[in-house]
C-alpha positions as CSV (number, residue, x, y, z in Angstrom):
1,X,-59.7,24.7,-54.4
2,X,-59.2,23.7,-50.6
3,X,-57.4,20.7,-49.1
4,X,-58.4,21.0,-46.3
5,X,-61.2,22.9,-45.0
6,X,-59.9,23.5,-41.7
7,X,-59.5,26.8,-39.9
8,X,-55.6,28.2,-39.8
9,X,-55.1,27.1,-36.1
10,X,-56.4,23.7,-36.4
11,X,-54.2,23.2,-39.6
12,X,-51.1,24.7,-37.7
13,X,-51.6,22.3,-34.4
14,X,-52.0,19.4,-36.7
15,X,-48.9,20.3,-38.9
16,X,-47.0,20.8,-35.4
17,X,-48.5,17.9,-34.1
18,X,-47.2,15.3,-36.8
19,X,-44.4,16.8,-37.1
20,X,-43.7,16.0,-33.5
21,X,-44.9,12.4,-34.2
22,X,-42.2,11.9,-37.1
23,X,-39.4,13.5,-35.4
24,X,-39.9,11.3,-32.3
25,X,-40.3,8.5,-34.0
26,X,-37.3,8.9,-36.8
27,X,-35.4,9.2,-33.1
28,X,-36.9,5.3,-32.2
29,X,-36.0,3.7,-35.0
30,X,-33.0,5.2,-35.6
31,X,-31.6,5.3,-32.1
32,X,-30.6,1.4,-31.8
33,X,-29.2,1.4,-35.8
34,X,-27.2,4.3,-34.7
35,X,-26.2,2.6,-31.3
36,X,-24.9,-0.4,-33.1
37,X,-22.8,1.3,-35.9
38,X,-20.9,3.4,-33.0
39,X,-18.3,2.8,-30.5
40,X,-19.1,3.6,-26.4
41,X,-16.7,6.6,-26.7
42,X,-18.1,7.8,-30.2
43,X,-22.0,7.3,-28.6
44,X,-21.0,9.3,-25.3
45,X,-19.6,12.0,-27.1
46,X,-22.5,12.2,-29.6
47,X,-25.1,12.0,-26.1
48,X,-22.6,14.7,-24.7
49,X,-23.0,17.1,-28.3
50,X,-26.5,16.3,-28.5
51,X,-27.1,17.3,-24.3
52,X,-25.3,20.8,-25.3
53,X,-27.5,21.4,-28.2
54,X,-30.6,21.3,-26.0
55,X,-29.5,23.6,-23.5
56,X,-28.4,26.2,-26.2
57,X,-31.8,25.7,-27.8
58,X,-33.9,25.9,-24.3
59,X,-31.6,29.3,-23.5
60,X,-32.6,30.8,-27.0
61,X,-36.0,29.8,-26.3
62,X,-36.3,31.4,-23.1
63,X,-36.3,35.5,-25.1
64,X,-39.0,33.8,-27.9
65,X,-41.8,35.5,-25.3
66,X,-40.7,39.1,-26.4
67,X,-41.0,38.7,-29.7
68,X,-44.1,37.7,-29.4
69,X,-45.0,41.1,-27.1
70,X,-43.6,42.5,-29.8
71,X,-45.6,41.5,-32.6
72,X,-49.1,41.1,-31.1
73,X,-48.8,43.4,-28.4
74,X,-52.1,45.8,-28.1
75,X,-50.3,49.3,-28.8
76,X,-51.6,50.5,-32.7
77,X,-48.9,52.7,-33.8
78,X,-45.3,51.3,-34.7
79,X,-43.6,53.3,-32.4
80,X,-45.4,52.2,-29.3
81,X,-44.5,48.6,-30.2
């Protein structure tokens, strides 16, 4: 039995899709809680922690393209991929 009769792709961009909705909006609500409960010096160095996360995930982002060549790239054989 099916719950959902949805192709793959649609199911995937609709997972991804509220997932991005939670996410964002676990970040608004909890973003004024969390601002509250923290000093200015404990808040800048948690925006400071948070800043350097981002650009280590946007630079391992940046070699996610050739693993995708990699993997559904048009060569048959093994070795040619």
């Amino acid at each position: 039995m099916q719950i959902w009769s949805l192709s793959t792709p649609i199911k995937n961009i609709i997972l991804y899709g509220t997932s991005i909705v939670l996410m964002k909006g676990v970040s608004l609500i909890m973003l004024p809680y969390i601002a509250t409960h923290l000093s200015q010096s404990e808040l800048g160095r948690l925006e400071v922690l948070s800043t350097i996360a981002i650009i280590i995930s946007i630079i391992f982002g940046l070699s996610l393209h050739e693993a995708l060549y990699r993997f559904s790239g048009i060569a048959n054989e093994n070795k040619k991929k």
